[in-house]
TORFI-269423 format. One record per residue (C-alpha): residue in three letters; x, y, z. Coordinates in steps of 0.05 Angstrom, whole numbers, always signed. Example, Ala and Ser with C-alpha at 12.3 -4.5 7.8 and 13.67 -1.06 7.14 Angstrom:
2
<site><rest>ALA</rest><px>+246</px><py>-90</py><pz>+156</pz></site>
<site><rest>SER</rest><px>+273</px><py>-21</py><pz>+143</pz></site>
END
This chain:
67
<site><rest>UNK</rest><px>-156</px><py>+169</py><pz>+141</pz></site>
<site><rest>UNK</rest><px>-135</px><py>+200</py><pz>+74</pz></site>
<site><rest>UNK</rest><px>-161</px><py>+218</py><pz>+5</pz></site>
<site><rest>UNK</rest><px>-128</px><py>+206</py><pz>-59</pz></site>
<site><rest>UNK</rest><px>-159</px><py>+231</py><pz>-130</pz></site>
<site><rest>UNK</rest><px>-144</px><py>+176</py><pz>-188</pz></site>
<site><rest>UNK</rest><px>-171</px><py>+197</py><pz>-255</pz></site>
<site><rest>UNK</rest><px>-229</px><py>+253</py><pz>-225</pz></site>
<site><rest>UNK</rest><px>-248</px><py>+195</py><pz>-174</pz></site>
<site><rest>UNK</rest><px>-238</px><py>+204</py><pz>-94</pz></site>
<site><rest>UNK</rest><px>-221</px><py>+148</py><pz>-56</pz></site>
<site><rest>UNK</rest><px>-223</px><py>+163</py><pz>+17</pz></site>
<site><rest>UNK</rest><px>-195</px><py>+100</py><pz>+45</pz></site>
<site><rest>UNK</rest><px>-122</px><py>+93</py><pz>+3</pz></site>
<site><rest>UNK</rest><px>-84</px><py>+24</py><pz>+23</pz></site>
<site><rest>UNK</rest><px>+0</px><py>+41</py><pz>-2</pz></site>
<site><rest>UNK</rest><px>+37</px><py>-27</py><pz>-12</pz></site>
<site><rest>UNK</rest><px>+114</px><py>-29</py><pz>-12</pz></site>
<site><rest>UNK</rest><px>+149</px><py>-96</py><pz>+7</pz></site>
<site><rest>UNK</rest><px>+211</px><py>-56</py><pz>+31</pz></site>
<site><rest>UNK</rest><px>+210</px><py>+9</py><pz>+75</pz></site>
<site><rest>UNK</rest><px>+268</px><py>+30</py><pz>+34</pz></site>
<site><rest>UNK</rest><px>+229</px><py>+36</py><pz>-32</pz></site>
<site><rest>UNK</rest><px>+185</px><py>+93</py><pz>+10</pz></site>
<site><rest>UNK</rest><px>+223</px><py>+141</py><pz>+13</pz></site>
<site><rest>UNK</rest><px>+182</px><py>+196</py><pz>-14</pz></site>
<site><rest>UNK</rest><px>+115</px><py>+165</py><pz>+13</pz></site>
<site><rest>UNK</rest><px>+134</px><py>+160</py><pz>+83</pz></site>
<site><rest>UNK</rest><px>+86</px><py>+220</py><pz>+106</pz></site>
<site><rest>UNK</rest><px>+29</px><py>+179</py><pz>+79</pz></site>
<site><rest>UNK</rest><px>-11</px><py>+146</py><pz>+128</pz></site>
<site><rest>UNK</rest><px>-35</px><py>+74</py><pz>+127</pz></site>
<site><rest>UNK</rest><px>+35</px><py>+46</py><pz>+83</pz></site>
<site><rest>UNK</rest><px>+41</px><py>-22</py><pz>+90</pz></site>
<site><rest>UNK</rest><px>+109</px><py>-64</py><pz>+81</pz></site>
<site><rest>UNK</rest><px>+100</px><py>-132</py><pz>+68</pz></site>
<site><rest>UNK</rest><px>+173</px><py>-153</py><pz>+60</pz></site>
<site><rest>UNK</rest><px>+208</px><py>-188</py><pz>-5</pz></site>
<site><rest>UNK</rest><px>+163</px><py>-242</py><pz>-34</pz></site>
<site><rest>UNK</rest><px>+96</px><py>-274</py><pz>-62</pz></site>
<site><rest>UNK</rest><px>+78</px><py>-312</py><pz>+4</pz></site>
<site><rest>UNK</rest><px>+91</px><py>-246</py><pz>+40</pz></site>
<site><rest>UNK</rest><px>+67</px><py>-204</py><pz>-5</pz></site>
<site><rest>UNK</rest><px>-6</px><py>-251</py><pz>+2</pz></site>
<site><rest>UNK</rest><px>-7</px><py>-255</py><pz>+77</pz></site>
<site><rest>UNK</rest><px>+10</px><py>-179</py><pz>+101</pz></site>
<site><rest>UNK</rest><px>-34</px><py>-158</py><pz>+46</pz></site>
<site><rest>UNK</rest><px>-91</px><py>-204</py><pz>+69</pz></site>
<site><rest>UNK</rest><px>-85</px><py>-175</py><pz>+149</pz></site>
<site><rest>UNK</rest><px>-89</px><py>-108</py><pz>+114</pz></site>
<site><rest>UNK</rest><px>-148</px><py>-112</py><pz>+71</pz></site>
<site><rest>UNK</rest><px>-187</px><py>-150</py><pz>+129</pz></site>
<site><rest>UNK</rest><px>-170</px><py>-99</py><pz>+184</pz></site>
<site><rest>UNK</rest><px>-174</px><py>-31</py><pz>+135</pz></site>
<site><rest>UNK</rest><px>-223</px><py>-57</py><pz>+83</pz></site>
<site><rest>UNK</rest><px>-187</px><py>+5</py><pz>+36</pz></site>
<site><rest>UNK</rest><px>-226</px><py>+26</py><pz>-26</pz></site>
<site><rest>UNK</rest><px>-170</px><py>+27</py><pz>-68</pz></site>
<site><rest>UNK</rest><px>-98</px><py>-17</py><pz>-68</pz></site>
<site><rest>UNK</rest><px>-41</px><py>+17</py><pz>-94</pz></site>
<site><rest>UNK</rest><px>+25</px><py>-22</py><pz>-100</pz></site>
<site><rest>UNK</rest><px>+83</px><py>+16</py><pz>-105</pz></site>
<site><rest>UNK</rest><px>+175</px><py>-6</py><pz>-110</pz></site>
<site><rest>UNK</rest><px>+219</px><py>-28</py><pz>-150</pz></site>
<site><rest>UNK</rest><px>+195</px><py>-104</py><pz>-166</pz></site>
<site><rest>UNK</rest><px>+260</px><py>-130</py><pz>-171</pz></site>
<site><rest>UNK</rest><px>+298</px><py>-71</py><pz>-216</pz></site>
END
């Protein structure tokens, strides 16, 4: 487990999002990323199995979205 500070707050249980591995370039040292592939439906059910097995204070979703 990890800490991340957000405007002077500490969250100590950080969930990354990325549907593609190739949009993590720079965030690949990070524990606990999570690739849920290209998609709504995938985006939904990866990010379901996360938040059920990591129960992470804080979501952040990170790529391209499309661009």
């Amino acid at each position: 487990m990890w800490e991340i500070e957000i405007n002077k707050k500490i969250y100590k249980n950080p969930l990354v999002v990325f549907a593609m591995k190739e949009e993590a370039t720079a965030f690949l040292d990070f524990r606990d990323l999570i690739f849920t592939g290209v998609g709504k439906v995938n985006a939904g059910y990866y990010l379901m199995k996360s938040l059920c097995r990591k129960k992470p204070d804080i979501i952040i979703n990170l790529g391209t979205a499309g661009g």
